[in-house]
DOMARBA-907251 format. One record per residue (C-alpha): residue in three letters; x, y, z. Coordinates in steps of 0.2 Angstrom, whole numbers, padded with zeros to 4 digits, always signed. Last residue first. Layout:
ALAXYZ
...
This chain:
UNK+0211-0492+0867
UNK+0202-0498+0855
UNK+0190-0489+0844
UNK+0173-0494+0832
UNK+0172-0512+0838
UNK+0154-0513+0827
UNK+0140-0526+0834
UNK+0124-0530+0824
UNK+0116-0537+0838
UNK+0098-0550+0839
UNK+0090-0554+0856
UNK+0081-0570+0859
UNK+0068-0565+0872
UNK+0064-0572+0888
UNK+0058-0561+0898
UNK+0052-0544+0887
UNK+0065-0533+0880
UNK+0059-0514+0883
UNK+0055-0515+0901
UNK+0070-0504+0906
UNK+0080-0516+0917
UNK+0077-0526+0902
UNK+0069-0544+0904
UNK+0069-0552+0920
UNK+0070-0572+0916
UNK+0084-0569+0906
UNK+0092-0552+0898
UNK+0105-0558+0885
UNK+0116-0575+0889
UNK+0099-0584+0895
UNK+0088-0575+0881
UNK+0098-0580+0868
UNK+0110-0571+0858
UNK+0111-0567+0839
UNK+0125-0559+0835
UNK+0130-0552+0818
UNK+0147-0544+0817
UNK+0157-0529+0815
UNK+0176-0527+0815
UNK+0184-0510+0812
UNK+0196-0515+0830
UNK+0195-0532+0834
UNK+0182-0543+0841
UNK+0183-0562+0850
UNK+0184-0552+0867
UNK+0166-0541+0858
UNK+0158-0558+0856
UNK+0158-0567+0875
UNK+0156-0549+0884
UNK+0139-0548+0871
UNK+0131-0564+0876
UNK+0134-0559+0896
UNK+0124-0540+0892
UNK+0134-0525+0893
UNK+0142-0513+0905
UNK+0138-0522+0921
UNK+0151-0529+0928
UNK+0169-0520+0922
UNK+0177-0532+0910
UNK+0178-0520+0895
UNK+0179-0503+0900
UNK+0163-0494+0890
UNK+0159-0480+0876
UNK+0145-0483+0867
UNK+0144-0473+0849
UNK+0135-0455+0846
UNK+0121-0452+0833
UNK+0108-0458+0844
UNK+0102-0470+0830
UNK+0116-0477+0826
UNK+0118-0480+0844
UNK+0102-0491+0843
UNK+0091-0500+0854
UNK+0074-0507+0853
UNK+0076-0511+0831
UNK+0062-0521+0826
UNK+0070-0537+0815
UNK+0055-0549+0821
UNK+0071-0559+0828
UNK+0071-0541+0843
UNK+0084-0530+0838
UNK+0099-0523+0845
UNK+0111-0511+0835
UNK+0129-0507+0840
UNK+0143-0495+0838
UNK+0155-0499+0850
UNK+0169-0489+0858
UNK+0179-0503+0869
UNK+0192-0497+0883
UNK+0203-0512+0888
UNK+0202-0517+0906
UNK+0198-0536+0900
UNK+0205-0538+0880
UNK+0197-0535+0864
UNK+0209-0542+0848
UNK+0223-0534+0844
UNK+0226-0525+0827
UNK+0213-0529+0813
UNK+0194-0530+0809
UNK+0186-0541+0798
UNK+0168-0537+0792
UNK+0150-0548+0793
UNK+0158-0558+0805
UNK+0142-0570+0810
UNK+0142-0576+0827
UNK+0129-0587+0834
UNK+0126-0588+0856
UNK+0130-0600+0867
């Protein structure tokens, strides 16, 4: 499974399938260097929850225990992140433990 560490309580609902998530999220390798970050890009992720193919297994399994204002800690391991394969793009090598600081900024 992976670890989840609430570093803010959110409130409202939780994260439901079909539900329209806006997440503000940083991933980092354990070495703490950042590969992806929306922060960084200035503009939050915006996805439909349940749909294959928005985010990584480990992250489905946090953001539906996740309400709105919530962010968290998750640190996920290579078999619920990106696997044998790595990252479509070549960032994240095979088999890499991947860390997420994970932030439900809209629910709707």
């Amino acid at each position: 499974g992976i670890y989840f560490i609430p570093v803010r309580k959110g409130k409202g609902r939780v994260v439901e399938i079909g539900n329209t998530v806006v997440v503000h999220y940083k991933g980092t390798f354990p070495d703490s260097s950042v590969f992806d970050s929306t922060y960084e890009k200035g503009e939050p992720f915006e996805f439909k929850f349940g749909d294959d193919d928005q985010v990584i297994p480990g992250l489905e399994l946090a953001i539906c225990q996740m309400k709105k204002g919530e962010k968290a800690k998750i640190i996920i391991p290579s078999q619920l992140a990106f696997g044998e394969s790595g990252s479509s793009t070549g960032i994240v090598p095979p088999f890499t433990t991947v860390e997420y600081e994970v932030e439900i900024v809209n629910l709707k």
